[in-house]
C-alpha positions as CSV (number, residue, x, y, z in Angstrom):
1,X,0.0,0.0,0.0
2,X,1.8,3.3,-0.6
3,X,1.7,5.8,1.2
4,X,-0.2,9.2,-0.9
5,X,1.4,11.8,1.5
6,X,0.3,15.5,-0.2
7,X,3.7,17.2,-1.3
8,X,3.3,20.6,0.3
9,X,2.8,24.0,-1.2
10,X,5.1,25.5,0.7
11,X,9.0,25.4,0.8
12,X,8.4,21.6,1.3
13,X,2.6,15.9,23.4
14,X,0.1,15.3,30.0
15,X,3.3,15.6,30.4
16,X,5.3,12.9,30.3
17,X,9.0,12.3,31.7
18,X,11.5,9.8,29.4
19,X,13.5,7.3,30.6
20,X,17.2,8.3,31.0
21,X,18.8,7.9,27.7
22,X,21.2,5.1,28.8
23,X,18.3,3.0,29.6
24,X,16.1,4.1,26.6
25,X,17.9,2.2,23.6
26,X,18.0,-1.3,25.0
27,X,14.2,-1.8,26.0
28,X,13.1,-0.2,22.4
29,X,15.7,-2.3,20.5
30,X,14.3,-5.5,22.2
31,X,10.8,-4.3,21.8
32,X,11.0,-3.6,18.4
33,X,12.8,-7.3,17.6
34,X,9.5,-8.7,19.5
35,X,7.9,-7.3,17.0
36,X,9.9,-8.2,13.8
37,X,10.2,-12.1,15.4
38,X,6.0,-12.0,15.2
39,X,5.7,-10.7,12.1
40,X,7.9,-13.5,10.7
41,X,5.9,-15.8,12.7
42,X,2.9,-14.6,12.4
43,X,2.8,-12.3,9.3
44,X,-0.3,-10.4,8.5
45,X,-1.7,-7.3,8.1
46,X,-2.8,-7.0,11.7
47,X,0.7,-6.4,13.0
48,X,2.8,-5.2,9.9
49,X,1.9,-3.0,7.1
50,X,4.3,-2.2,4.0
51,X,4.2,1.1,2.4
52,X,6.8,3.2,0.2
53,X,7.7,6.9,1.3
54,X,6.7,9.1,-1.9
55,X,7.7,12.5,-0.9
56,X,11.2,14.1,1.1
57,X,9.1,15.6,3.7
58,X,11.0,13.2,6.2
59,X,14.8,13.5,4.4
60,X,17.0,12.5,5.7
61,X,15.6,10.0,8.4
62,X,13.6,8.6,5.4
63,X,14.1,9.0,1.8
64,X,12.0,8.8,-1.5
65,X,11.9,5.3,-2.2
66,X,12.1,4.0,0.9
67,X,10.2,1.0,1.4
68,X,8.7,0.5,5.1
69,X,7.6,-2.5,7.3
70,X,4.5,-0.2,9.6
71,X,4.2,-2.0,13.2
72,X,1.2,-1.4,13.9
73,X,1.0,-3.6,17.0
74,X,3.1,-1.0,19.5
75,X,0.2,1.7,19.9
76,X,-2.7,-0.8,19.1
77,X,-4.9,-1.0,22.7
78,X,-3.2,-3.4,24.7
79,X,-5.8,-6.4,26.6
80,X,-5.8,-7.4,30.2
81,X,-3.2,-10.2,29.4
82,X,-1.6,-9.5,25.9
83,X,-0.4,-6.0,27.5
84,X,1.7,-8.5,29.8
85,X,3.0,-10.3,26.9
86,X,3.8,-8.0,24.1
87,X,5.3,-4.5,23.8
88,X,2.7,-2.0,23.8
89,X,3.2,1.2,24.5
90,X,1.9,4.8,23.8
91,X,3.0,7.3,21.9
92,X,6.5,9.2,23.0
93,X,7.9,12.2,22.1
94,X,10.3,12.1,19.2
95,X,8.5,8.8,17.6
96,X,7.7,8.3,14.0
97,X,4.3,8.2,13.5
98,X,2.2,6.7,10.2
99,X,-1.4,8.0,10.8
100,X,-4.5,8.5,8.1
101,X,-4.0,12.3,7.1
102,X,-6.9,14.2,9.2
103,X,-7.8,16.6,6.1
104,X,-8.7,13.2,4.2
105,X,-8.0,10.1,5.7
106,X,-7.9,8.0,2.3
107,X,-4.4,9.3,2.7
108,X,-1.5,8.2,4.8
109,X,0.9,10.3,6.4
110,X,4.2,9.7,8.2
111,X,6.1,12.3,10.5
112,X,7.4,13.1,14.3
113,X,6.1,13.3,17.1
114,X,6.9,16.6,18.8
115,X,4.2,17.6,20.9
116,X,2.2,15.2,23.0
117,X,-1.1,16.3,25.3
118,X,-0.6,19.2,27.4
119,X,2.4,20.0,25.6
120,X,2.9,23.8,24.4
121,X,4.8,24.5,21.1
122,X,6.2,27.3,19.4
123,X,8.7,27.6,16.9
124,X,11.3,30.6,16.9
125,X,13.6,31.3,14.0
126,X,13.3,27.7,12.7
127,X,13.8,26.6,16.3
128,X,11.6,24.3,17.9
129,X,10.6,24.8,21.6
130,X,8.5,22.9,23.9
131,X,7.4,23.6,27.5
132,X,9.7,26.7,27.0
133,X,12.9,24.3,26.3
134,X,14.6,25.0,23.1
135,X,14.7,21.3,21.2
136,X,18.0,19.1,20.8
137,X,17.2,18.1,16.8
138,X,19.8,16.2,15.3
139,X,17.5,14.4,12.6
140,X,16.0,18.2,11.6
141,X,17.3,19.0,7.8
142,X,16.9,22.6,6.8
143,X,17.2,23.3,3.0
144,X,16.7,27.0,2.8
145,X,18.3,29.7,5.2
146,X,15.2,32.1,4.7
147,X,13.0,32.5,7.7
148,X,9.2,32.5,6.8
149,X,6.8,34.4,8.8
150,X,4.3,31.7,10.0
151,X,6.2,28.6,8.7
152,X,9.4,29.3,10.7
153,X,7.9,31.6,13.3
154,X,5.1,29.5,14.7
155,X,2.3,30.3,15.8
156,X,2.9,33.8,13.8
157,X,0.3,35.5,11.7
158,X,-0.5,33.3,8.7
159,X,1.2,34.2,5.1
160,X,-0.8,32.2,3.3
161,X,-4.8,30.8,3.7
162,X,-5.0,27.9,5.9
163,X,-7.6,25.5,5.9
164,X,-10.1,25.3,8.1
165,X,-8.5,22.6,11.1
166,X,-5.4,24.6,10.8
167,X,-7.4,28.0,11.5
168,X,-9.3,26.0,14.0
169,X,-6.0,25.2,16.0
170,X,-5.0,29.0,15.7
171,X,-8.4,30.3,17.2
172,X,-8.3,27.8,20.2
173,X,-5.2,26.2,21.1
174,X,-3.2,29.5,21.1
175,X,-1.9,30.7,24.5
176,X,1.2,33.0,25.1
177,X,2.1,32.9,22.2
178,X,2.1,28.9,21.7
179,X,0.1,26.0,20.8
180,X,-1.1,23.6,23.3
181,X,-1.3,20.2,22.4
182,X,-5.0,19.2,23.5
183,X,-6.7,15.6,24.4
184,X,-6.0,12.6,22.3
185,X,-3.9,14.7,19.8
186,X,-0.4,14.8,18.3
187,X,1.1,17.7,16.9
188,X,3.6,16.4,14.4
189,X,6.2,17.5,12.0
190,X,8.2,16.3,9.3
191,X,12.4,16.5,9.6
192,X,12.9,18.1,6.7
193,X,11.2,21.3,8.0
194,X,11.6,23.5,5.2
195,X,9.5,21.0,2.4
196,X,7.0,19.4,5.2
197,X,3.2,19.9,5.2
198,X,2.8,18.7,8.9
199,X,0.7,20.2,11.8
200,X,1.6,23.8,11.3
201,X,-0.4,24.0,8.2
202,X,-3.4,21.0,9.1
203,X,-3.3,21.1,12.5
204,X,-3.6,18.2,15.1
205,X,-2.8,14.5,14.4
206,X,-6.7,13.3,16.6
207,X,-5.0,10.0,18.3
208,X,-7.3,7.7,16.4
209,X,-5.8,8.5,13.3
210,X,-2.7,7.1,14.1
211,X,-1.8,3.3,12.8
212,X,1.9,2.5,14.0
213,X,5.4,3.3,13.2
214,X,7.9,2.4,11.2
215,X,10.2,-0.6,11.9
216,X,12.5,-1.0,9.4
217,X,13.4,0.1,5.6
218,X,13.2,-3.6,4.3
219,X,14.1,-2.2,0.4
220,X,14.7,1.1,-1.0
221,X,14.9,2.4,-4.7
222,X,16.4,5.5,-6.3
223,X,13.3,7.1,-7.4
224,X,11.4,10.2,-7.9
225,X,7.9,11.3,-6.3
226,X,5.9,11.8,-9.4
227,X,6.7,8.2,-10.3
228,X,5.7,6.7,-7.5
229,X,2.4,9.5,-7.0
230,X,1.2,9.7,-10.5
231,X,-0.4,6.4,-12.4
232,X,-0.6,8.0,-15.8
233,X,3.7,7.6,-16.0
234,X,3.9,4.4,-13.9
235,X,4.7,2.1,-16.4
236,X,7.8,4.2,-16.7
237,X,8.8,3.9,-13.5
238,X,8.1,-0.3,-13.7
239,X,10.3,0.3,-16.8
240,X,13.0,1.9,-14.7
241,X,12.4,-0.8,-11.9
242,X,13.3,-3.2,-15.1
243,X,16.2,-1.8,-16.4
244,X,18.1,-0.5,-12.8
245,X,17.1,-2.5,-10.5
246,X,20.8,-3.2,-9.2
247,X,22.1,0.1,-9.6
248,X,19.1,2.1,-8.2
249,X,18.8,0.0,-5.1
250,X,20.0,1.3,-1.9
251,X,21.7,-1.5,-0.6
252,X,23.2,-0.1,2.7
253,X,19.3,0.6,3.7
254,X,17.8,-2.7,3.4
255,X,16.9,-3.8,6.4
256,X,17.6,-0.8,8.1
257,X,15.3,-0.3,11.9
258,X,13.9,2.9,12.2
259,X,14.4,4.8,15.2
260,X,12.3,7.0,17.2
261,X,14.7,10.1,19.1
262,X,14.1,10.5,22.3
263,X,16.2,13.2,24.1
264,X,15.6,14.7,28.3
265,X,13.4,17.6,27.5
């Protein structure tokens, strides 16, 4: 299933407290090989989804081309006894998140995680703060050194017309000057900030939305996003798939896991 993420017209979360970094790694790395040993147990649509990433709103973390395995067993409700038994767990800040897009759900979205419930969010000068703590962003690619008003200074005075969840967010979730994350919502945004239509221009990600995160790239092909976005010229990109299939392949990303970042603030 691929993943029909809307290239964006523009230059491209209760507070809770993260484990201590040293600790962090391990438990995730184990969860997430739980997961990969059921899916090759148990393989099925119910746990793992595949999808390919059409668009760079996520360069560098995750390239055009990619192609995904989607756990979608980690955020799923956990039951009296399975949440015993296998590694559920909700949503962190710093995750990658696949979700339904909320403007039109046919479509299917993947970006981070950087505000959680409660949370309050602003951006200054391309600079992300939450809870009044200037991010640590290593994964954040910038490909323009020209501030926008609203894009890069957030929430500013909108540029450009939003639609209407967007406008919605800026009416009511705006206090001092920042956006606070309400109930059962996700404010999200891609890493490569500059090209990403994420929650500063749609708004909220509603919790319900959201289907899993990535787990691993399990192949990943030099291509471009009309190719993969437009049927009238795929048959030229299963002609390219024909002819390049060895040399277009990025070997070093096969089987790569996909990690969530998950700093102390």
């Amino acid at each position: 299933m691929n993943e029909q993420e809307v290239a964006s017209p523009v230059p491209q979360a209760a507070t809770i407290t993260p484990e201590p970094a040293r600790t962090e790694f391990p438990r995730n790395a184990l969860a997430e090989w739980a997961v990969i040993v059921l899916v090759l147990l148990f393989g099925t649509t119910n746990l793992v989804q595949a999808f390919v990433i059409p668009t760079g709103s996520m360069e560098d973390t995750l390239l055009v081309g990619d192609h995904v395995l989607v756990d979608k067993l980690t955020y799923a409700p956990a039951g009296p006894v399975s949440k015993y038994l296998l590694p559920y767990r909700d949503i962190q800040r710093g995750d990658i998140i696949v979700f339904r897009y909320p403007v039109d759900p046919k479509q299917i979205f993947v970006k981070r995680a950087i505000g959680l419930p409660g949370d309050r969010i602003r951006i200054e000068n391309k600079q992300v703060f939450r809870n009044g703590v200037k991010l640590e962003e290593p994964y954040v690619y910038h490909k323009s050194d020209i501030i926008e008003a609203y894009r890069d200074n957030f929430p500013d005075q909108p540029y450009l017309s939003l639609n209407e969840r967007a406008m919605e967010m800026i009416e009511h979730n705006v206090a001092r000057g920042e956006v606070v994350v309400p109930e059962n919502a996700i404010f999200a945004m891609g890493d490569n900030r500059d090209r990403s239509l994420d929650s500063r221009f749609w708004g909220f990600v509603p919790r319900e939305n959201i289907i899993g995160k990535p787990l691993m790239v399990y192949w990943s092909y030099n291509t471009t996003t009309d190719r993969l976005t437009d049927p009238t010229i795929s048959i030229r990109h299963i002609t390219d798939l024909a002819q390049h299939f060895f040399t277009k392949t990025r070997w070093d990303r096969s089987f790569r896991l996909i990690h969530g970042y998950h700093s102390n603030n």
